[in-house]
C-alpha positions in Angstrom: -10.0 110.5 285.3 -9.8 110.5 289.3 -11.7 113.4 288.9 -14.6 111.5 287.3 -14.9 108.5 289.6 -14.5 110.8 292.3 -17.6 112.8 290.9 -19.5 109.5 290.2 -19.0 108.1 293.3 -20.2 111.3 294.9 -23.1 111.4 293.0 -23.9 107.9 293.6 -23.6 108.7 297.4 -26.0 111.7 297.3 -28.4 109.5 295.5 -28.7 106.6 297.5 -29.1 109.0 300.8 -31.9 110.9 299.2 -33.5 107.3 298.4 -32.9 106.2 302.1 -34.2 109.4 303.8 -37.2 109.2 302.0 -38.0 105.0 302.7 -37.1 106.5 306.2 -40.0 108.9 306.0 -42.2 106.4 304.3 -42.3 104.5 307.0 -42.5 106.8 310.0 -46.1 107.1 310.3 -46.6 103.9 311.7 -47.4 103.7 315.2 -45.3 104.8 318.1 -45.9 103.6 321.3 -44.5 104.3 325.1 -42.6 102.0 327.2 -46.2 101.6 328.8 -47.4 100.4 325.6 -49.9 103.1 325.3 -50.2 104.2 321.5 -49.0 108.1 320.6 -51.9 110.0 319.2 -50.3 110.6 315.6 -50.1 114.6 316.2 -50.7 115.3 312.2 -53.4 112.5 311.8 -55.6 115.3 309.6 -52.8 115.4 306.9 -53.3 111.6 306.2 -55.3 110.2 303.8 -59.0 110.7 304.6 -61.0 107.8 303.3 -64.8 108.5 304.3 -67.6 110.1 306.8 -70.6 108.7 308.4 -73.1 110.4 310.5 -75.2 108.9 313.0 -73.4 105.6 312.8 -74.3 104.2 316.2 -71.7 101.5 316.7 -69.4 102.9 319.2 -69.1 103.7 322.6 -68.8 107.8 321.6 -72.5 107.4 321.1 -74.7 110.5 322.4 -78.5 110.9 322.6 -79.8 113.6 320.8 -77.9 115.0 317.5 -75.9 112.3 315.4 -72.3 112.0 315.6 -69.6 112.7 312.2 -67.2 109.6 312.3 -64.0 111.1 310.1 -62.0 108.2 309.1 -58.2 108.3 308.2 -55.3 105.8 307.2 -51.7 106.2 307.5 -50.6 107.2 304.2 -47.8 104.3 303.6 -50.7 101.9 304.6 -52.9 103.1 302.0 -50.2 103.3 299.4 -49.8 99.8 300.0 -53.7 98.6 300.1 -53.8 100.5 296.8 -51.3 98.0 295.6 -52.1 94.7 297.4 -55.5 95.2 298.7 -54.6 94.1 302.1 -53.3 96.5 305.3 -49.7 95.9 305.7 -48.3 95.8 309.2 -48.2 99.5 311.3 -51.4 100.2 309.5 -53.2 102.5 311.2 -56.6 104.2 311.4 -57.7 107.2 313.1 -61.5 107.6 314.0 -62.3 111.6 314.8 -65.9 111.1 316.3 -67.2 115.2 316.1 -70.3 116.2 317.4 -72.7 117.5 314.7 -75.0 120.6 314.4 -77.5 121.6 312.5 -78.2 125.4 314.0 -76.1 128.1 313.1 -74.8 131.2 310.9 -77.2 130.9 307.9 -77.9 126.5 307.9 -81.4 126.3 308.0 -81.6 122.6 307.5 -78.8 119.5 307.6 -75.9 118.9 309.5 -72.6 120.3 309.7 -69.1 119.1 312.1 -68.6 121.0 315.3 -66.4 120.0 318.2 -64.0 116.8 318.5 -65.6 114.1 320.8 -62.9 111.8 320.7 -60.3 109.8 318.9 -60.1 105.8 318.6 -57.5 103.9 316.4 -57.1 100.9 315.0 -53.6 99.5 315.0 -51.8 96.5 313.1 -48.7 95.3 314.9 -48.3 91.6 314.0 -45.4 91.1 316.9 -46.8 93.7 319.3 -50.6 91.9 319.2 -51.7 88.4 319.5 -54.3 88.6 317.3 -52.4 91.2 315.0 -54.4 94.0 315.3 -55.8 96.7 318.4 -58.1 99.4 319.2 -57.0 102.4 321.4 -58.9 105.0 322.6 -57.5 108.8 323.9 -59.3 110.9 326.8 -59.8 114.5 325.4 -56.4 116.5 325.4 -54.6 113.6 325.6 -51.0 113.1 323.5 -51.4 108.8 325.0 -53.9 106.6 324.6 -55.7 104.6 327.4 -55.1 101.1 327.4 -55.6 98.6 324.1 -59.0 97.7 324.4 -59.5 93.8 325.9 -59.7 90.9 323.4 -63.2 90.7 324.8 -64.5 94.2 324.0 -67.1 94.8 321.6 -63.9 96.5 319.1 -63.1 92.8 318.9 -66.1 91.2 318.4 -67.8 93.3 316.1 -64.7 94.5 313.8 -63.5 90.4 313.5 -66.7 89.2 311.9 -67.9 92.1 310.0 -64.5 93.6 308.5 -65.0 93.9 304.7 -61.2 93.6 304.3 -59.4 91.6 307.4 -60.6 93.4 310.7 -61.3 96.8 308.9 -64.6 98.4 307.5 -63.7 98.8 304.1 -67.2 98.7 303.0 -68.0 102.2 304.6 -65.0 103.4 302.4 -66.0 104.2 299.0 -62.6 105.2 297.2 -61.6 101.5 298.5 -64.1 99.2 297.7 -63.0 99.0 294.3 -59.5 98.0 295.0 -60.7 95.3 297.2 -63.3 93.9 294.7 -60.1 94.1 292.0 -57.4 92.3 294.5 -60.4 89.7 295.7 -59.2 90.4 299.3 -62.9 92.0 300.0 -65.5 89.7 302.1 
């Protein structure tokens, strides 16, 4: 009988640390900042979950004259796990914009456009105690592993993500997959 609870008990044990280790790793791919405050570039930001691509989408200040830009958009994948279940970002959402430049000459293309180099990488970061007005915008220099500083509460981010967000300050609209959700939750402008 010892034997038996003893076994139980273990068993219980061994199942409630596999259920803790992996709410751990649920929620580790939040943000992670410095003691600066500058925002960590999430190092495996290509294995989240990709929601959508524009090209030529002049909005930003990666802009360039000339060829159009590829904006690759991806979400955290506990934040989207969550949307899909709420509609709404939860806190230490965040977004990851890879601006690449595009080309439209090489091997055998003879027409359209196709993703060369990475021009840069912006992020969009909800941190309800960390930011007065909830979320930020970070941007990195090229090689870098820390952002610059969060964009001012008076930068265009701000002013143009605020009013025109489909679903709080986030451009759901330009994310196909999503729209639906937010339509079905009512949480969609």
């Amino acid at each position: 009988m010892k034997k038996r609870i003893i076994l139980i008990a273990g068993g219980v044990i061994a199942v409630g640390t596999v259920l803790l280790t992996g709410a751990d790793k649920a929620g580790s791919d939040g943000p992670q900042f410095t003691a600066e405050g500058r925002l960590m570039r999430p190092q495996n930001y290509r294995e989240w979950i990709y929601l959508s691509s524009g090209l030529g989408m002049t909005y930003g200040p990666l802009e360039r004259p000339g060829e159009p830009n590829f904006d690759n958009v991806f979400v955290n994948p506990s934040a989207y796990k969550a949307f899909l279940q709420s509609g709404r970002w939860p806190d230490k959402t965040v977004f990851v914009l890879e601006v690449r430049a595009s080309q439209s000459k090489g091997s055998i293309n003879r027409g359209g456009h196709f993703q060369g180099d990475v021009i840069g990488i912006e992020t969009h970061v909800k941190d309800e105690k960390r930011f007065p007005r909830k979320w930020a915008f970070f941007g990195f220099r090229q090689g870098s592993d820390t952002s610059e500083p969060p964009a001012a509460e008076t930068s265009n981010c701000y002013t143009c993500h605020e009013p025109n967000g489909a679903v709080d300050t986030t451009f759901v609209q330009f994310y196909p997959t999503l729209i639906p959700v937010a339509k079905e939750k009512s949480t969609m402008k």
